[in-house]
N, C-alpha and C positions, 0 to 999 in steps of 0.2 A: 502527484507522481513527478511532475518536472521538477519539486525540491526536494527529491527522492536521488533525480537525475545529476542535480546538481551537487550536491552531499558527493554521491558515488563519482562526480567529476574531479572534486577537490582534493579528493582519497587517491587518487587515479585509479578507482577500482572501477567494475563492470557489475551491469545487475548476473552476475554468475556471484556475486561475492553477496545474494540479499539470500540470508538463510533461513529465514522466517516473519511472517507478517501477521500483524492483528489488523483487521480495520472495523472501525465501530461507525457504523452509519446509525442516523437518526430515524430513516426510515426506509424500511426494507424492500419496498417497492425499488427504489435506486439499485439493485442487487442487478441486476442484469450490465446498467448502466456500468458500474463497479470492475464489472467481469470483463468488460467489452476494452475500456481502460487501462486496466490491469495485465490485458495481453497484450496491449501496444506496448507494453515499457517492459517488460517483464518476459522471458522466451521459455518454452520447455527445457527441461522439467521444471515447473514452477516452485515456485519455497514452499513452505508448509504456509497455511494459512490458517486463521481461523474469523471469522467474521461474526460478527453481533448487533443486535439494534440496542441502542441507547435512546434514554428518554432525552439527554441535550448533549450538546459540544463547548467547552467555551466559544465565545465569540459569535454565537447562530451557528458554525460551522456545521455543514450536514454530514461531513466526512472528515474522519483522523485515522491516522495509518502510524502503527508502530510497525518499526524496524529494527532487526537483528543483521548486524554485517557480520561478517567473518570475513578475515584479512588473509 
């Protein structure tokens, strides 16, 4: 999320400009964790989301987040 923050710093846009998110966690248990996260950076009304577990990430990664800006 803070290279979420940082992208949306560069743009000089705000998370009002993140119109939709995928995040693919490795394991679902994190889901909570995810949620908890995702509303420190993120305010209502939240973007559309959709979330999934995946069997891996590049890199180990447990977490990747696509993002749709709208300018």
């Amino acid at each position: 999320m803070s290279n979420l923050q940082t992208l949306l710093d560069d743009l000089e846009l705000n998370s009002s400009n993140v119109l939709r998110t995928t995040i693919y966690l490795t394991d679902y248990k994190d889901f909570d964790t995810i949620n908890a996260i995702y509303a420190e950076h993120l305010s209502e009304p939240f973007p559309v989301r959709t979330t999934v577990q995946v069997a891996a990430l590049p890199l180990g990664a447990k977490v990747q987040i696509d993002t749709v800006i709208g300018l």
